[in-house]
ZAZA-499252 format. One line per 8 residues: number of its first residue (from 1); their letters; for each residue x, y, z of C-alpha. Coordinates in nm, 4 decimals, always signed. Example, Ala and Ser with C-alpha at 12.3 -4.5 7.8 and 13.67 -1.06 7.14 Angstrom:
# residues 2
1	as	+1.2300:-0.4500:+0.7800 ~ +1.3670:-0.1060:+0.7140
# end
This chain:
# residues 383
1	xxxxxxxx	+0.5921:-0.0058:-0.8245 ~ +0.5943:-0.3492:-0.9810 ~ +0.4165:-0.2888:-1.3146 ~ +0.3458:-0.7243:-1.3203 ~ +0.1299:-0.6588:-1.0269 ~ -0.0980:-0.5037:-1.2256 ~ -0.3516:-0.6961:-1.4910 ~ -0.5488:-0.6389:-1.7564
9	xxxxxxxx	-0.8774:-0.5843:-1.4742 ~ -0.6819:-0.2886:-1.3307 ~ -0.8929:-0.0068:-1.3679 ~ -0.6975:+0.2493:-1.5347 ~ -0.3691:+0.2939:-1.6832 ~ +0.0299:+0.2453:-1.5779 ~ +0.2449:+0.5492:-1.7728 ~ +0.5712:+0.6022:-1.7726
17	xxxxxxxx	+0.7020:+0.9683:-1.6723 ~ +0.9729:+1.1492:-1.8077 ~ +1.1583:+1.1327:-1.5156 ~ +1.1673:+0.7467:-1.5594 ~ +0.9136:+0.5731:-1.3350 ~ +0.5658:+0.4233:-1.3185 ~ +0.2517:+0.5777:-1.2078 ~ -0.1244:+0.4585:-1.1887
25	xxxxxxxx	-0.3954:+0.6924:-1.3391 ~ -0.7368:+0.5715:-1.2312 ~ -1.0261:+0.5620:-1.4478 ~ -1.3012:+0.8290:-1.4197 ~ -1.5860:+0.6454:-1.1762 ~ -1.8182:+0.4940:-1.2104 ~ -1.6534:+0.0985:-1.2456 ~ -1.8408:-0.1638:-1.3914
33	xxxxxxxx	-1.9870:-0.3532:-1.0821 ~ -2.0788:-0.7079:-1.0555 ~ -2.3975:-0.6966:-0.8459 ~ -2.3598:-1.0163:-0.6757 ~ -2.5825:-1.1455:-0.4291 ~ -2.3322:-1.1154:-0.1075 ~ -2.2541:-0.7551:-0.2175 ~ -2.6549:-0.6565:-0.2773
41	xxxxxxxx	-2.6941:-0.8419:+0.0911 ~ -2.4469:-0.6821:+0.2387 ~ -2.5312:-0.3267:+0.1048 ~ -2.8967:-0.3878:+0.2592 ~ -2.7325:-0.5130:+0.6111 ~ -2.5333:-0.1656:+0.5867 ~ -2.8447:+0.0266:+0.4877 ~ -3.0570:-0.1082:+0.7500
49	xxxxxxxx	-2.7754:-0.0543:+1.0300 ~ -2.7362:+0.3083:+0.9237 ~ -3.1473:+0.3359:+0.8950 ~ -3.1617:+0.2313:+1.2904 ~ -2.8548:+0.4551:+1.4167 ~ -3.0655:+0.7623:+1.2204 ~ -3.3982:+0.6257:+1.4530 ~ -3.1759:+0.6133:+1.7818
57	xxxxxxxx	-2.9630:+0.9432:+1.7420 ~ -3.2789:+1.1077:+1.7123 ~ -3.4714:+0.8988:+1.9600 ~ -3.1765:+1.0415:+2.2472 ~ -3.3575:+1.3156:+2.4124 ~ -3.0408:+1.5844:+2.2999 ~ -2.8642:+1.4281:+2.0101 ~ -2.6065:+1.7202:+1.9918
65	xxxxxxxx	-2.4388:+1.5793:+2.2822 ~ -2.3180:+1.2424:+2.1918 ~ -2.1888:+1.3918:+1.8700 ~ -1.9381:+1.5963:+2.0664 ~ -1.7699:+1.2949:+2.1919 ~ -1.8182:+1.0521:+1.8963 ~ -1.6234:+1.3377:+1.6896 ~ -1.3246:+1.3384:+1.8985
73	xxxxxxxx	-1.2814:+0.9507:+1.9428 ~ -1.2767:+0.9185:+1.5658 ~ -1.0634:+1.1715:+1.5789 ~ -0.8457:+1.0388:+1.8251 ~ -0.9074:+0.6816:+1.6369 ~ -0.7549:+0.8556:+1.2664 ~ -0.5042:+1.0192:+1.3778 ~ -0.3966:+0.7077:+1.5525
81	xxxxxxxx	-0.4215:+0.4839:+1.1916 ~ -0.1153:+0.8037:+1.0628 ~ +0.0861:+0.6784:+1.3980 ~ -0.0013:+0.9437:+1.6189 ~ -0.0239:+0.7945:+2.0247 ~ -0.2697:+1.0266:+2.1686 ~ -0.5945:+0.8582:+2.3383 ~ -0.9179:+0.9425:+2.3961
89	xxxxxxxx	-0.8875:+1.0633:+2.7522 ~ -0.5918:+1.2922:+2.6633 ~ -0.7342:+1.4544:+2.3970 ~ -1.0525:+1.5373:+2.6279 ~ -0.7456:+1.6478:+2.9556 ~ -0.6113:+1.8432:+2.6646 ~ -0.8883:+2.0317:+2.5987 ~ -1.0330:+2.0818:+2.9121
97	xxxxxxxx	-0.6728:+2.2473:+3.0374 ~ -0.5432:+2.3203:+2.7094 ~ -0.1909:+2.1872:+2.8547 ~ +0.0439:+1.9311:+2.7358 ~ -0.0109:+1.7155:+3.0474 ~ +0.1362:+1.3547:+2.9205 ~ +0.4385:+1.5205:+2.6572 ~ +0.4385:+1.5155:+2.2991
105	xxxxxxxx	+0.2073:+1.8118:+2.2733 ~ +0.2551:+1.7294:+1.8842 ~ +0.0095:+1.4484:+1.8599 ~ -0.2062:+1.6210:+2.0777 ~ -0.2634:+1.9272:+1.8442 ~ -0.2986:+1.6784:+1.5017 ~ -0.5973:+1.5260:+1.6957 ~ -0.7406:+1.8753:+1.8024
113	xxxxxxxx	-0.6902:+1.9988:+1.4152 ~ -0.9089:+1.6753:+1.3239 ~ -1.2049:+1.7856:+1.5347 ~ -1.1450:+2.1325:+1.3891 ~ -1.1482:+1.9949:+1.0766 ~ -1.4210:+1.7721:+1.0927 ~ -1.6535:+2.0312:+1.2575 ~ -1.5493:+2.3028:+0.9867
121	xxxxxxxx	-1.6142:+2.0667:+0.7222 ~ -1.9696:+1.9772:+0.8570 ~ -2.0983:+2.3324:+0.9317 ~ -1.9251:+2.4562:+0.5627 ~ -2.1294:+2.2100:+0.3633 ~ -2.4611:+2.4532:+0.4318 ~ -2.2877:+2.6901:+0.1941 ~ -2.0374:+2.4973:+0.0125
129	xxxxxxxx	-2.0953:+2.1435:-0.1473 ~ -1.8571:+1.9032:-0.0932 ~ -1.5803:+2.0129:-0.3522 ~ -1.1708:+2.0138:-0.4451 ~ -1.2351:+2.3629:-0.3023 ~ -1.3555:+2.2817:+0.0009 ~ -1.1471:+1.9599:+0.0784 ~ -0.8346:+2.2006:+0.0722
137	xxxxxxxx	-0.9747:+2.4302:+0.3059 ~ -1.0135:+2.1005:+0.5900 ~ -0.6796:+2.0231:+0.4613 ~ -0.5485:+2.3615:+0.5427 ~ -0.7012:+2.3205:+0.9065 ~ -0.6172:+1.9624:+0.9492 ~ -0.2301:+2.0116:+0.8647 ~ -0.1966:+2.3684:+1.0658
145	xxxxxxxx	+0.1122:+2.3562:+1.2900 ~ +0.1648:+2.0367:+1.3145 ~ +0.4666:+1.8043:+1.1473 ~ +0.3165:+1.8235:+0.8167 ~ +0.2969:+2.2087:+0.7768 ~ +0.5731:+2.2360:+0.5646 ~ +0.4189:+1.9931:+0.3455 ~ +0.1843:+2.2694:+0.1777
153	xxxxxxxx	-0.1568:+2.2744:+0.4061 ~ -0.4715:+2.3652:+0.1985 ~ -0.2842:+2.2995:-0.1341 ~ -0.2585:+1.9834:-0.3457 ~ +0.0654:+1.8735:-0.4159 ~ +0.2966:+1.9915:-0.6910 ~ +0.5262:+1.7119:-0.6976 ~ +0.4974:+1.3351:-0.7237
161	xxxxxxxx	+0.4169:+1.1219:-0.4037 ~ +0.4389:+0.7798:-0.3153 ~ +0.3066:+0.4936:-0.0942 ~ +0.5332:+0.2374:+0.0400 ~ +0.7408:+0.0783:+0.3682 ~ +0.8865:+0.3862:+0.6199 ~ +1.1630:+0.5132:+0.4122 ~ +1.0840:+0.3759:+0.0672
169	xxxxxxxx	+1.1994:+0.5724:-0.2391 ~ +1.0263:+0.6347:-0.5364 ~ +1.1684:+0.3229:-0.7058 ~ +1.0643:+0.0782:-0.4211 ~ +0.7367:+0.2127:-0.4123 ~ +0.4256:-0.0138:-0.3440 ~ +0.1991:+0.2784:-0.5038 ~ +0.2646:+0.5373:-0.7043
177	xxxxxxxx	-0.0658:+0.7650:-0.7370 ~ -0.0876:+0.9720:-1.0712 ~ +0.1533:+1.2684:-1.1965 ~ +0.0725:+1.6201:-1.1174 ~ -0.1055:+1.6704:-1.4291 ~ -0.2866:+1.3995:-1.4616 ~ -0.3795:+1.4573:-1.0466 ~ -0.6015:+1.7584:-1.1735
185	xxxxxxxx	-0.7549:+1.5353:-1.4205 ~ -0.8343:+1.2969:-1.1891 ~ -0.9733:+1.5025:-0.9321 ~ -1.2160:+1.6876:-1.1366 ~ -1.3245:+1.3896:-1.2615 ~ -1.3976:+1.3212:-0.8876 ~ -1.5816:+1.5841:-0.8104 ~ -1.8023:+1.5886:-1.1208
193	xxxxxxxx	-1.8854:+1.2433:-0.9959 ~ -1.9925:+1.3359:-0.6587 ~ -2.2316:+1.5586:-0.7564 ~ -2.3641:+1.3543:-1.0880 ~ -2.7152:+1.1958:-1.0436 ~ -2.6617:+0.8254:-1.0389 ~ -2.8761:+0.5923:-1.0058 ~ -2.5708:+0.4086:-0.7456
201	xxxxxxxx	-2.6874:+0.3562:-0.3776 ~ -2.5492:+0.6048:-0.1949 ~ -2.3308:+0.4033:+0.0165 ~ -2.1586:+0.2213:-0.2951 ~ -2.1415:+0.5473:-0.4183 ~ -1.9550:+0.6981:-0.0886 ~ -1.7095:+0.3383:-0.0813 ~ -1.6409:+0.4426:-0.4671
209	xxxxxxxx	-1.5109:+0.7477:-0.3874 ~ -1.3197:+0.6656:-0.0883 ~ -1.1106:+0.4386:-0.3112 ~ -1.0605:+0.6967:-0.5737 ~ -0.9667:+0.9764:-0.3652 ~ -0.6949:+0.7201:-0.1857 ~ -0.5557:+0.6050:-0.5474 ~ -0.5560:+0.9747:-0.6529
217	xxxxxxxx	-0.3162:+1.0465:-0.3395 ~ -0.4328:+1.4204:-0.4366 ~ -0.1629:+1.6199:-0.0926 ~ +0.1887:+1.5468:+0.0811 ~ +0.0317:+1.4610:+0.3842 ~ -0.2565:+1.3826:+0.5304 ~ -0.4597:+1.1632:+0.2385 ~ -0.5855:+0.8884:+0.4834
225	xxxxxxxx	-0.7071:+1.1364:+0.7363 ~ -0.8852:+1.3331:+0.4434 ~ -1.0044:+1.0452:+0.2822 ~ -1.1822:+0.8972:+0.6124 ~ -1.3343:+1.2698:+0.6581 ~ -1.4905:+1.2660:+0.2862 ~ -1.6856:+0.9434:+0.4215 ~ -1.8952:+1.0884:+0.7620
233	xxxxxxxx	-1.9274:+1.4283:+0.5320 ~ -2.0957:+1.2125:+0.2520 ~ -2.3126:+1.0090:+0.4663 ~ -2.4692:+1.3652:+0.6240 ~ -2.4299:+1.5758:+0.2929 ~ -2.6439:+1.2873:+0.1141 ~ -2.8368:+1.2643:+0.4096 ~ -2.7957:+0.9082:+0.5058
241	xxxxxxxx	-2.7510:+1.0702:+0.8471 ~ -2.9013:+1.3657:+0.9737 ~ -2.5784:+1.3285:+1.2700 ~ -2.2263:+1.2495:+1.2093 ~ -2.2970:+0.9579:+1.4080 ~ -2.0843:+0.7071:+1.2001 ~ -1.6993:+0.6816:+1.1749 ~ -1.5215:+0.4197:+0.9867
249	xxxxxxxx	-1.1580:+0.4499:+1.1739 ~ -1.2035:+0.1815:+1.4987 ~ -1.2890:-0.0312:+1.2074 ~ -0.9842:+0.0052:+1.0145 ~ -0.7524:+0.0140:+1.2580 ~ -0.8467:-0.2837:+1.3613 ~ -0.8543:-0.4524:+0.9821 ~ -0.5534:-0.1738:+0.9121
257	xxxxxxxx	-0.3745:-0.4496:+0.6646 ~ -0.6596:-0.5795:+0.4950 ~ -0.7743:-0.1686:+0.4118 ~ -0.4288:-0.1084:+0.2633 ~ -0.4545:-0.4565:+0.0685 ~ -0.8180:-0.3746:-0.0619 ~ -0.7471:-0.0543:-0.1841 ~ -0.4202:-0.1867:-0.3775
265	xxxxxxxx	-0.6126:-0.4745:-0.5343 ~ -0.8338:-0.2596:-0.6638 ~ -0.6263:-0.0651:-0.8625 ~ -0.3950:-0.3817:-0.9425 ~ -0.6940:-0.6144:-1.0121 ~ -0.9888:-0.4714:-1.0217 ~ -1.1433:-0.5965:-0.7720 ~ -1.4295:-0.3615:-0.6770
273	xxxxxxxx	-1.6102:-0.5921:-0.5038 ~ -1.4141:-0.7275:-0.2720 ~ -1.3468:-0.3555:-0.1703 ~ -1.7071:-0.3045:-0.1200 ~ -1.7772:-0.6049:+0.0882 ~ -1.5462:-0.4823:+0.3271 ~ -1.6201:-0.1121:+0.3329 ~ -2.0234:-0.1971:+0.3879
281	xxxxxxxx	-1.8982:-0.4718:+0.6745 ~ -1.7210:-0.1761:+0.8091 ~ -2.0432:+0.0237:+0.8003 ~ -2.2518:-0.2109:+0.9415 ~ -1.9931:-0.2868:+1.1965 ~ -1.9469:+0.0623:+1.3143 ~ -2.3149:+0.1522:+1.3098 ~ -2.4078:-0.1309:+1.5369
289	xxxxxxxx	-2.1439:-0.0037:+1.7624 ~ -2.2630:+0.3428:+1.7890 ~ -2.6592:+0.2353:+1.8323 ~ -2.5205:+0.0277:+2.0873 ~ -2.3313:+0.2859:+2.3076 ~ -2.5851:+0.5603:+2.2375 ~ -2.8143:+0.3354:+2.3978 ~ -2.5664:+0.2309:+2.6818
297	xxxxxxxx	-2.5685:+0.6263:+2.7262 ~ -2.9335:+0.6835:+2.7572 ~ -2.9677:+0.4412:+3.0221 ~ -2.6484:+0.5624:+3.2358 ~ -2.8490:+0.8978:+3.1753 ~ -3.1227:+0.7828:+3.3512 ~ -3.0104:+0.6019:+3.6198 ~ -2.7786:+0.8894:+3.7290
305	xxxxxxxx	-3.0792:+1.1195:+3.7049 ~ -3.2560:+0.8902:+3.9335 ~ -2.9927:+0.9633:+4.1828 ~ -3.0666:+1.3065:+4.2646 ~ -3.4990:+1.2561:+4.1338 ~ -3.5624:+1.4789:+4.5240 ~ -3.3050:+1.6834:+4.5001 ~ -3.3969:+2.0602:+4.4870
313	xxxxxxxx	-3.1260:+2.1677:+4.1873 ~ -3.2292:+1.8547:+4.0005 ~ -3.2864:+1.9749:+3.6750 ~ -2.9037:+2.1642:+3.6687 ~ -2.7730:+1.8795:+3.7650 ~ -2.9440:+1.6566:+3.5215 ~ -2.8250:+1.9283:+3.2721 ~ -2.4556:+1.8631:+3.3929
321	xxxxxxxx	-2.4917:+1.4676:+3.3405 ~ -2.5930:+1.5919:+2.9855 ~ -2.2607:+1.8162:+3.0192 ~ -2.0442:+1.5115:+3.1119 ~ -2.2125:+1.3136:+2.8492 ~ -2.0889:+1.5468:+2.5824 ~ -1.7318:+1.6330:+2.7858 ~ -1.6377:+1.2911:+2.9897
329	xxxxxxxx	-1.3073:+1.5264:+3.1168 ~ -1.3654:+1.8317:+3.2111 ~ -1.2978:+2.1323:+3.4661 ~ -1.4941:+2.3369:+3.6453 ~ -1.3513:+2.6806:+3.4391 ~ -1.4133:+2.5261:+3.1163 ~ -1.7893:+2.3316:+3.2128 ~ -1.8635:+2.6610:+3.3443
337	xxxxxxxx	-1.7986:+2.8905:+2.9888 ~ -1.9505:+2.6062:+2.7824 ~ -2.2290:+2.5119:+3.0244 ~ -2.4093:+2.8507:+3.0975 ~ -2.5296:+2.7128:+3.4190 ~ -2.3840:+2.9733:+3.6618 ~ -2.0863:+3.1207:+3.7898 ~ -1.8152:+2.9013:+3.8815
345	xxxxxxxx	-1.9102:+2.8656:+4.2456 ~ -2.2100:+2.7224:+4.1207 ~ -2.0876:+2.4917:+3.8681 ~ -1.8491:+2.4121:+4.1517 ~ -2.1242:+2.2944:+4.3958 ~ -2.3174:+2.1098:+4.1217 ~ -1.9556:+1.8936:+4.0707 ~ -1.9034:+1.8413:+4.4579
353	xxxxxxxx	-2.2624:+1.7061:+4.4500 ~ -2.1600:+1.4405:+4.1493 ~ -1.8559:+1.3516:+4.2807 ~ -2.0393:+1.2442:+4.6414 ~ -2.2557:+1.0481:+4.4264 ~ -1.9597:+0.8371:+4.2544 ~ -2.0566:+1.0104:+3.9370 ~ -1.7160:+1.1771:+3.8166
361	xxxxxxxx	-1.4217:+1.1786:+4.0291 ~ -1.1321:+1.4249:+4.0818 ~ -0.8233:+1.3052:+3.9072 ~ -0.5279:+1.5724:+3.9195 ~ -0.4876:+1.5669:+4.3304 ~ -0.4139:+1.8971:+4.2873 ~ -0.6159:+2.2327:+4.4985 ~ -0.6076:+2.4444:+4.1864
369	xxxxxxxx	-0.7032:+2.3740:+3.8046 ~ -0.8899:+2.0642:+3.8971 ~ -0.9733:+1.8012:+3.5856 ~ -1.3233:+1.5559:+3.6576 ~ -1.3531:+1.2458:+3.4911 ~ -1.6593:+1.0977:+3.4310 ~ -1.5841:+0.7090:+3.3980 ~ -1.8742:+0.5269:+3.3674
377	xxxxxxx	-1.9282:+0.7161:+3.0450 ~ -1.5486:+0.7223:+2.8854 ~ -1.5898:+0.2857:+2.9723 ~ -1.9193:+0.3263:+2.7239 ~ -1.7554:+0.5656:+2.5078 ~ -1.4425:+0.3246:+2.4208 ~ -1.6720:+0.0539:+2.3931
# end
């Protein structure tokens, strides 16, 4: 870590460890913030995005089914960002046969933790604010038997870490995030922020703490992933979003260079609000998107339902568009234990009858263990 990249702006301090190198130790937050008037427009351009994807995810008739998918692209989308190459429609084949269909059953299980994770994390929040405490424990689940396992899951690190090019020693680091010691520091500090009454908006607040939880670096493995979970269990903690309807990752892996450079010149430069800019563009971005597919959704919804407006079993089979909605890929085994719409002959007919109207198709080829694919949907889905 070159100590000339940072100036007199950064905001916190370079020591020198025993062991001979540099780390950064970020101040406590809050910064000092120039309130310019691009920042304060673009913080009211994020607001009013996220305002009108809160009015539309409640406005679809059954919200809880377009979180199901939204949850597992952004997971897919995360893991992606940490070089996994699972996509969206394996992660879905993998659940719905819980097989390794495609090889490298690997990524396939780091993108299944991540739903775990971010559903655990969202239902533990009821009893546990967000907290060092409870950030291990998605850790723990996010890092189970997968690559980084060794790398202490559920535990924050007790040696020093570093950010820099595939196979970059500690000496040719581009980061170096603070000392043990100082780690704890730092992270209480966090955490007493989180829950401090400020008078910050609440979307500065949550882009504030993104940044510090990167620069603090806090586990082995698994910071970016953590980091970009802390955001969507913000927004619904501080109830900017009664859903977790909003995921930053599409956003950053497409702008994936200009993240990384943000964060750094932050802690090299200070520059807060540069950072900001492009975390609320990234907001407003990825809120748009959403209103925009949920909406695509709702009117797929109702022209399939249209389809089928004389037909005696209807309502089931409305209630199975709502299934496909929620699980694009599926088979008739597992829409028939999440479902509860009858035995498996049933659930069986009620597929033959949206396949002959062109509404999921049969993909496998095979007679047994049969996988759907609904593909109007997983076209709105991946935008």
């Amino acid at each position: 870590m070159k100590t000339t990249d940072f100036n007199t702006n950064a905001p916190g301090k370079i020591i020198r460890t025993l062991e001979g190198y540099d780390a950064f130790i970020p101040d406590p937050l809050p910064p000092q913030l120039n309130w310019s008037t691009q920042l304060i427009n673009k913080l009211a351009a994020a607001e009013r995005s996220i305002a009108r994807l809160e009015e539309v995810g409640k406005n679809f008739p059954l919200p809880h089914i377009v979180i199901r998918p939204f949850i597992r692209k952004e997971a897919v989308l995360s893991s992606q960002i940490e070089g996994t190459r699972t996509t969206f429609e394996q992660l879905l084949t993998y659940e719905a046969q819980q097989l390794d269909l495609f090889g490298e059953v690997e990524d396939r299980r780091e993108v299944h933790n991540y739903v775990l994770a971010l559903d655990y994390g969202l239902q533990r929040q009821a009893a546990l604010p967000m907290s060092v405490r409870l950030i291990r424990e998605i850790h723990g689940i996010l890092m189970k038997g997968v690559r980084g396992e060794t790398w202490t899951p559920g535990e924050v690190r007790r040696s020093q870490n570093w950010i820099g090019r595939l196979g970059a020693t500690l000496a040719e680091a581009r980061y170096v995030p603070p000392p043990v010691d100082e780690m704890h520091v730092c992270l209480s500090e966090l955490e007493k922020f989180i829950h401090r009454e400020s008078d910050i908006p609440a979307l500065i607040k949550v882009g504030l703490i993104h940044y510090q939880f990167e620069a603090i670096h806090p586990f082995l493995d698994g910071n970016g992933r953590i980091g970009r979970l802390l955001i969507t269990f913000l927004l619904v903690a501080w109830e900017l979003l009664s859903q977790p309807l909003l995921y930053l990752s599409s956003f950053i892996e497409k702008n994936r260079t200009e993240y990384y450079d943000r964060l750094l010149a932050v802690s090299q430069k200070g520059k807060w609000e540069e950072w900001l800019l492009f975390f609320l563009d990234g907001v407003h971005e990825q809120a748009e998107d959403a209103i925009e597919s949920i909406q695509a959704l709702q009117r797929l919804r109702l022209e399939y339902q249209g389809l089928f407006n004389q037909d005696r079993s209807r309502r089931n089979l409305a209630k199975m568009v709502d299934y496909f909605i929620s699980t694009p890929i599926s088979s008739i085994k597992q829409a028939q234990e999440s479902s509860g719409l009858g035995s498996f002959a049933t659930i069986q007919g009620y597929f033959q009858k949206l396949e002959s109207l062109g509404i999921i198709q049969e993909v496998t080829g095979r007679a047994r263990d049969r996988i759907y694919r609904a593909d109007k949907i997983l076209r709105i889905l991946n935008g």
